[in-house]
C-alpha positions in Angstrom: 24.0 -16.2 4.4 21.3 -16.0 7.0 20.4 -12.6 6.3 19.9 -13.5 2.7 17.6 -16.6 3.8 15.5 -13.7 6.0 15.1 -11.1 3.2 13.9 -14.7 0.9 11.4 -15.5 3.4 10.2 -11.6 4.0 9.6 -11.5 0.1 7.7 -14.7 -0.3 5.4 -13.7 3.2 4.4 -11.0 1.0 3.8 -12.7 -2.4 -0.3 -13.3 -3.0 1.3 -16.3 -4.9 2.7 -18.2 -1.7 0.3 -21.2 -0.5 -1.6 -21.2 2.4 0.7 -24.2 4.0 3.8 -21.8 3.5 2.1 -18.8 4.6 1.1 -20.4 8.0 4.6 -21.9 8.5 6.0 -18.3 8.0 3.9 -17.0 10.5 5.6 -19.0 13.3 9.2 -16.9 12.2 11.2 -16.2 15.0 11.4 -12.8 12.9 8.9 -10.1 14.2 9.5 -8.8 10.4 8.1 -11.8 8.7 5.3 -12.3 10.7 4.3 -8.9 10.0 4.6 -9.3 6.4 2.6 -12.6 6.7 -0.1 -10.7 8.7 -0.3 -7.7 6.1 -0.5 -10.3 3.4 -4.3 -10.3 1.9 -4.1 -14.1 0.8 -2.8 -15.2 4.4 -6.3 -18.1 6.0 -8.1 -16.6 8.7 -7.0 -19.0 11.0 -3.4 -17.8 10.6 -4.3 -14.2 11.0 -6.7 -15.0 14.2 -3.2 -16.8 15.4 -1.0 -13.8 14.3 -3.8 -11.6 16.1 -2.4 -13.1 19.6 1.4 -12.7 18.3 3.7 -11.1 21.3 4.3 -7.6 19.0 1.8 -5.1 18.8 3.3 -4.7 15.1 2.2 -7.8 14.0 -1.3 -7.6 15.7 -1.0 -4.1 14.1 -0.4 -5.5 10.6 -3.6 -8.0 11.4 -5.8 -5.5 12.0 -4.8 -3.5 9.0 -5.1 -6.2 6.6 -8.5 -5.9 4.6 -9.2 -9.4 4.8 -9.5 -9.6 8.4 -13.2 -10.6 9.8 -15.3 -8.4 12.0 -14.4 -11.1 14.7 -11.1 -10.3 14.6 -11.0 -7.0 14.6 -13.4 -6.7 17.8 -11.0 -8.7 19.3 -8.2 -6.5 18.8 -10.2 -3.5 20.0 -9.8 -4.9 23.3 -6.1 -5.3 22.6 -3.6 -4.5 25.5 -1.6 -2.4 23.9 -3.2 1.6 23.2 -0.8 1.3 19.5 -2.8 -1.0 18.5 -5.7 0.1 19.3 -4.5 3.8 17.8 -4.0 2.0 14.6 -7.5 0.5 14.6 -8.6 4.1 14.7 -6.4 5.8 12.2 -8.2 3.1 9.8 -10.7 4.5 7.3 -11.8 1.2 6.3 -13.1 -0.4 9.3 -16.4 -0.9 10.3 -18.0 2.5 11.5 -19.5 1.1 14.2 -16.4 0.1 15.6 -14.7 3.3 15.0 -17.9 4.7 17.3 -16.7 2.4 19.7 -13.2 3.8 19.7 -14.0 6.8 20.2 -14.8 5.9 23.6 -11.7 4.1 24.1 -10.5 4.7 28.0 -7.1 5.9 26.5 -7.4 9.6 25.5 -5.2 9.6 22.2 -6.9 6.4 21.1 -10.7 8.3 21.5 -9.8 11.6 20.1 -8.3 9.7 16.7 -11.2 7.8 15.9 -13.3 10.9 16.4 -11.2 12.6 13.8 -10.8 9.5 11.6 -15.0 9.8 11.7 -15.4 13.4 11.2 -13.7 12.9 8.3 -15.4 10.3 6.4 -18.6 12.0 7.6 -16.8 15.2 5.7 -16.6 13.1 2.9 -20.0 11.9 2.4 -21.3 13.2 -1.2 -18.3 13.9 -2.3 -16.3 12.4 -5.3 -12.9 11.9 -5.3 -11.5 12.3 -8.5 -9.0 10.0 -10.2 -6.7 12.5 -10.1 -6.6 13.4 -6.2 -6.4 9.6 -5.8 -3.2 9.1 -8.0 -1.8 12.1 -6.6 -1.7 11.4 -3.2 -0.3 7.9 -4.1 2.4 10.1 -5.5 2.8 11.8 -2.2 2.9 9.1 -0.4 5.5 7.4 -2.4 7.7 10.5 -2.3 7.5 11.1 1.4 8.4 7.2 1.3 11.9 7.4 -0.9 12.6 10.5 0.7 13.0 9.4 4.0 14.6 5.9 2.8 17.4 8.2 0.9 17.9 10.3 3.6 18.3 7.9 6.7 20.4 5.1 4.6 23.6 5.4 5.9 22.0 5.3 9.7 19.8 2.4 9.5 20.6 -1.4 9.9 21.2 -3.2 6.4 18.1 -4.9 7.4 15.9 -1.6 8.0 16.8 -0.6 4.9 15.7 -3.8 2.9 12.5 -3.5 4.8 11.8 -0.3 3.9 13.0 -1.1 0.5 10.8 -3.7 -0.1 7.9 -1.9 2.1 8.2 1.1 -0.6 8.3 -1.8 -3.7 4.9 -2.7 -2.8 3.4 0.3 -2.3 4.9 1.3 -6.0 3.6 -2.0 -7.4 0.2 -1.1 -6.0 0.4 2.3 -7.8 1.2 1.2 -10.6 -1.5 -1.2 -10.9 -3.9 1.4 -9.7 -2.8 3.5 -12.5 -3.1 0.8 -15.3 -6.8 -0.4 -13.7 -7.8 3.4 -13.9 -6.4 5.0 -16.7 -5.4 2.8 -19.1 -7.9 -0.7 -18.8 -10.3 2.4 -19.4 -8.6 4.1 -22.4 -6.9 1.8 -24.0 -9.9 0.3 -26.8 -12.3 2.7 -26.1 -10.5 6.0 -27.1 -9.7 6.8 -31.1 -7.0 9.4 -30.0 -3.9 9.2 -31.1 -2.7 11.7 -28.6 -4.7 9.1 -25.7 -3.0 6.2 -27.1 0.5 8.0 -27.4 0.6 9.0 -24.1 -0.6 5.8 -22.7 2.5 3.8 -24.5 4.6 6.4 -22.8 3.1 5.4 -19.5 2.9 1.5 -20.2 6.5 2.1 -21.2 7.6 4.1 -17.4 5.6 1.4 -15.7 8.0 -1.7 -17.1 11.2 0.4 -16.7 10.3 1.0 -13.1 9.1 -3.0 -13.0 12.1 -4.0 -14.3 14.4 -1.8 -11.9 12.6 -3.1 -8.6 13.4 -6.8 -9.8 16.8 -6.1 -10.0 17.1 -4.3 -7.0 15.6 -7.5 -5.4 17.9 -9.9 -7.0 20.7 -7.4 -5.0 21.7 -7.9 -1.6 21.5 -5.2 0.8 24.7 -4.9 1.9 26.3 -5.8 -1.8 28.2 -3.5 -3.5 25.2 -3.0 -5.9 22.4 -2.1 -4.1 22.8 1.4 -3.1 23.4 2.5 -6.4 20.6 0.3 -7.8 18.1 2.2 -5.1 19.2 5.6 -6.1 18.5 4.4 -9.6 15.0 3.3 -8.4 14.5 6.3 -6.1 15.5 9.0 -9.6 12.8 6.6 -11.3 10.0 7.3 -8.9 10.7 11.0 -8.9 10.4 10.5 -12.7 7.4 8.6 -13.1 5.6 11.6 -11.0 7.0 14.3 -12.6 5.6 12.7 -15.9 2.1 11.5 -14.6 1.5 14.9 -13.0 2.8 16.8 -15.4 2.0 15.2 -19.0 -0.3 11.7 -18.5 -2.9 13.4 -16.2 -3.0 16.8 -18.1 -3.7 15.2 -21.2 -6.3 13.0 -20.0 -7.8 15.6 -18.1 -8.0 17.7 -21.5 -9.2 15.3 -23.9 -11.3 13.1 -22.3 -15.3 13.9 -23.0 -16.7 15.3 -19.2 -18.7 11.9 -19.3 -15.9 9.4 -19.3 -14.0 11.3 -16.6 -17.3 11.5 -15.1 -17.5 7.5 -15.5 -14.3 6.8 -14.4 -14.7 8.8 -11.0 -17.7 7.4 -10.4 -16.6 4.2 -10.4 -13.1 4.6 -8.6 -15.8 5.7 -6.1 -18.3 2.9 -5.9 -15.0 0.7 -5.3 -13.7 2.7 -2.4 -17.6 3.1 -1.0 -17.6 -0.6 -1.2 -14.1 -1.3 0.5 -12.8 -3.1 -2.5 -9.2 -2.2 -3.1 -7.7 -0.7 -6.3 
């Protein structure tokens, strides 16, 4: 029974529907794990994260300094942070202040200086260029696979509680793809293109994306050491590898084929003025 009470309380540290009250009692958890999730949540009050930001685990103070919502305050502070993890993580972060990336990269710790001046010569690589839609969604795609993949393969090794993290860790990261996808492709498409072979293949994607929606809630509703769950994450795990094989394969050909140059053009550029201005998608 307590481990179901944990998992309850990881889920609704996550939620961007939880209130602040709840959010800032979570965050005195005697569960490293929920803490974390309160710190990575982007709804959690500054005053709870600059709390969290002092928490005894570099994973939480991790999770702090990864969240967007964190002030420049905070983050300064946790450049100065104790432990060289945290300050690694600060570094391996594309959307942190440049100037404190510069700052990194004179970090007394050798690992921590020569990643932020690799995490800088890359955005400086970047500069001019436009990412396309379709680079974006793919590499959600890889990230997503590289995820399940290494959730299937160490299941039987890992705790029952590892394995709901990860679980719910590779949820989120779906539920952020998928939204991605809808904000991109089909908010764009969907009254503004008169082809039927546009709006076909956009049911067929609205359609993947509440199979896959419905799947995860059930997996959630499971616990992790029922007799239900494994099979219900190899059912979720078959639906990812789906859902890729389809948007790589059918949804982004097609769009890529029958959309004018101009609205591709319009669509990149403004998946671009959204990533230039640190605003998530």
């Amino acid at each position: 029974m307590t481990t179901k009470i944990n998992h309850e309380n990881y889920l609704k540290a996550g939620f961007a529907e939880t209130s602040s009250a709840d959010l800032q009692e979570l965050a005195s958890s005697e569960s490293m794990v929920i803490r974390r999730r309160v710190a990575e949540n982007e709804r959690t009050p500054v005053e709870v994260l600059s709390t969290l930001a002092k928490d005894k685990s570099a994973e939480v103070r991790m999770a702090v300094a990864s969240n967007k919502v964190t002030p420049s305050s905070l983050l300064v502070t946790l450049m100065s942070d104790a432990s060289p993890d945290v300050r690694y993580w600060m570094a391996s972060t594309s959307y942190i202040p440049k100037h404190l990336l510069r700052q990194l990269a004179d970090d007394e710790n050798p690992n921590v200086a020569q990643r932020a001046k690799a995490m800088l010569r890359g955005l400086e690589g970047k500069v001019g260029r436009t990412i396309t839609v379709f680079e974006f969604l793919s590499e959600d795609h890889n990230m997503l696979a590289t995820q399940a993949g290494i959730l299937s393969e160490h299941y039987s090794e890992w705790t029952r509680d590892k394995v709901f993290d990860e679980t719910v860790d590779l949820i989120d990261g779906l539920r952020r793809h998928l939204e991605r996808q809808r904000k991109l492709f089909h908010d764009w498409f969907e009254n503004s293109s008169d082809s039927e072979l546009i709006q076909n293949i956009l049911k067929r994607s609205i359609a993947d994306h509440e199979k896959i929606l419905d799947r995860h809630s059930d997996l959630l509703m499971q616990h992790v050491d029922g007799p239900d769950f494994l099979e219900g994450l190899k059912l979720l795990l078959l639906q990812i590898r789906e859902h890729i094989d389809f948007s790589e394969n059918e949804l982004f050909t097609v769009i890529e084929n029958h959309v004018s140059r101009e609205d591709l053009d319009a669509m990149n550029l403004r998946l671009n003025h959204s990533l230039l201005r640190g605003k998530p998608i």
